[in-house]
N, C-alpha and C positions, 0 to 999 in steps of 0.2 A: 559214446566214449568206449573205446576199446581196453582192453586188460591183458595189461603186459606182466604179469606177473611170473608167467612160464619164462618169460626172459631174462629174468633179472636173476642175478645171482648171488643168495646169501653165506657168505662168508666168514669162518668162525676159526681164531686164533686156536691150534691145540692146545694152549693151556686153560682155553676158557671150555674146550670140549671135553677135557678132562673133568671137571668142576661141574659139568650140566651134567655126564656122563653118573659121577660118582652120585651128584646129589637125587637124580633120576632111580637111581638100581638104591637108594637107601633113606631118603625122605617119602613118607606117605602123602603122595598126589595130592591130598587135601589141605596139604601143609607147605608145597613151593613156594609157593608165591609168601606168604607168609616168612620163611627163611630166609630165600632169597632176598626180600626187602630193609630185611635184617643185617645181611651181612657187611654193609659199605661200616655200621659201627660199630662192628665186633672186628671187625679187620683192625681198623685202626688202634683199638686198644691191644688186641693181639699182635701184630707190625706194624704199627706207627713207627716209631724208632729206626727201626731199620731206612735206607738207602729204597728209595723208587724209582723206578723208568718209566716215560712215559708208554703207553699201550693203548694198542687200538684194537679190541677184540672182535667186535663185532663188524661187517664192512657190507655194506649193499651195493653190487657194480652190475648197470644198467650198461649195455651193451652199444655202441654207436648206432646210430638210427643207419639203415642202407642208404646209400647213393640214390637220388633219384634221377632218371633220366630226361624229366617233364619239370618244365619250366613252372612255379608255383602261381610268378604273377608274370602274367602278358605285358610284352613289351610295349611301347609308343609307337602307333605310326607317327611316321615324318609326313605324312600325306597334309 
């Protein structure tokens, strides 16, 4: 199996790189993940109310495989 992971390209909304950005330079390392899993319901009680769009922050795009020139499965003879 090979690893394509140098290919693929992760992709991150600037409003969510702001928020990784801020919470990186001012939460202690030991404590992300812990906050982070916190915030979907402190949000809500915080802006709930308000108007939402929908958002796709995060995007993983895998790149089209190349063209290949070789046939993968051999044809039928007619013989």
């Amino acid at each position: 199996m090979s690893d394509h992971r140098d290919r693929v390209a992760f992709e991150v909304d600037e409003h969510m790189k702001a928020v990784l950005q801020f919470m990186q330079e001012n939460v202690p390392t030991s404590k992300l993940i812990g906050v982070s899993d916190s915030i979907p319901q402190v949000a809500r009680l915080l802006w709930g109310s308000f108007p939402q769009e929908p958002c796709c922050f995060v995007t993983l795009r895998s790149p089209l495989p190349e063209p290949s020139t070789v046939c993968a499965t051999p044809l039928a003879s007619r013989e």
